[in-house]
Each structure stands twice: as structure tokens, then as C-alpha cells.
C-alpha positions in Angstrom: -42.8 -82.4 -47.6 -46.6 -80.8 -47.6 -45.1 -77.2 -48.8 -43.2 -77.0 -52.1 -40.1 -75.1 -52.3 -40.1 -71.7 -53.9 -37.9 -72.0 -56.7 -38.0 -68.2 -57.8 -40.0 -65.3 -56.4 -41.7 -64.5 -60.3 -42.7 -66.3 -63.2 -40.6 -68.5 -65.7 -41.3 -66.7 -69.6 -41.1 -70.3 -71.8 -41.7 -70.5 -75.6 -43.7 -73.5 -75.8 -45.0 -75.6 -78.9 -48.6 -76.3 -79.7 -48.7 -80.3 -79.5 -45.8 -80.7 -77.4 -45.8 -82.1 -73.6 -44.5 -80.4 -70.7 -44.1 -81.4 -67.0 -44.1 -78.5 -64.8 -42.2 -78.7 -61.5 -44.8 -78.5 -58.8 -42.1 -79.3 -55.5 -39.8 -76.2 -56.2 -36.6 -78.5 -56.0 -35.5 -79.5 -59.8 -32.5 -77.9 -61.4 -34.0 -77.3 -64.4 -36.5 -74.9 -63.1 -39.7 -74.8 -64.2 -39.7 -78.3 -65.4 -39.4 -81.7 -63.5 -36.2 -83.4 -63.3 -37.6 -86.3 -61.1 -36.4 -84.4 -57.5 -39.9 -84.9 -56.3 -39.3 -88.2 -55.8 -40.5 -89.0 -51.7 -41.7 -85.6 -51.5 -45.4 -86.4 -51.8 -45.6 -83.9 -54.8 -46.2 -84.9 -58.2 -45.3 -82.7 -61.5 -48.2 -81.2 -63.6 -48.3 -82.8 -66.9 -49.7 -80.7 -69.8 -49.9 -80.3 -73.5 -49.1 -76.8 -74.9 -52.3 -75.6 -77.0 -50.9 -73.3 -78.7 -47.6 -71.9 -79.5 -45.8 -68.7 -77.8 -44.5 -67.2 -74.6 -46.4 -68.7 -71.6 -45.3 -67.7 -67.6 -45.1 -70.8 -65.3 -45.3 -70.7 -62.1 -41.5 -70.4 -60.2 -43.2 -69.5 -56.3 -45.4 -73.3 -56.8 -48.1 -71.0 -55.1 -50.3 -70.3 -58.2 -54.2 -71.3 -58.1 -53.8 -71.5 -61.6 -51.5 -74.3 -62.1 -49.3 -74.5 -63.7 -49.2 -70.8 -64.7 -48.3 -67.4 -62.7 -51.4 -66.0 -61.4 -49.0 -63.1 -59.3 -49.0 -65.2 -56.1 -45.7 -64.5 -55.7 -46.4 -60.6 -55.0 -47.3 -62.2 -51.6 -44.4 -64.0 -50.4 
């Protein structure tokens, strides 16, 4: 796979905690949207790991076409 999957045509609004980890999907194929559940696997894509810096709503990326990784940057609007 070079392309990820579009898992949803707009963002994902998560409540994150300052401190915590999160591993953003960046192939489009978990189930548990927008975060990795190891479907990647053989697809050549790798998740996005990052730790929240602060906390309160953020808007991940559900089209996996963001510049800004792993947050919405309206790509989306394009597809």
C-alpha cells in the first residue's frame, strides 16, 4: 500500500491529556479510528506516535491527507 485509506472525510474531535501518548492511525484501516490498532501491519505505513502537550479537544486527521500530521489541516475539503 503507498496511499492510506480514507477513514472519514473530516476530522476526529479527541479530548486528550497533557502527558499522555497517542498513536495516530496514519494507513486509514484500524477500527478504532483515529488511533492504531496494529492494521498497518505489511502496509508500509507506520502510526504517528505523539505526546499530548496539553489538555483539551484536538482534531486528528480522519482523510490521512493532512500536511500537518497528525492533525486536520482541512485536506479533506479536497477529496
Amino acid at each position: 500500500m503507498t496511499e492510506p485509506v480514507v477513514a472519514r472525510k473530516g476530522p476526529f474531535a479527541v479530548e486528550t491529556t497533557a502527558g499522555r501518548k497517542y498513536a495516530w492511525c496514519a494507513c486509514g484501516m484500524s477500527k478504532t479510528q483515529p488511533f492504531c490498532d496494529g492494521s498497518h501491519k505489511g502496509s508500509g505505513l507506520e502510526p504517528l506516535i505523539l505526546v499530548a502537550e496539553q489538555t483539551g479537544t484536538v482534531y486528528f486527521c480522519g482523510c490521512k491527507r493532512t500536511a500537518s500530521k497528525p492533525f486536520c489541516d482541512g485536506s479533506h475539503a479536497t477529496l
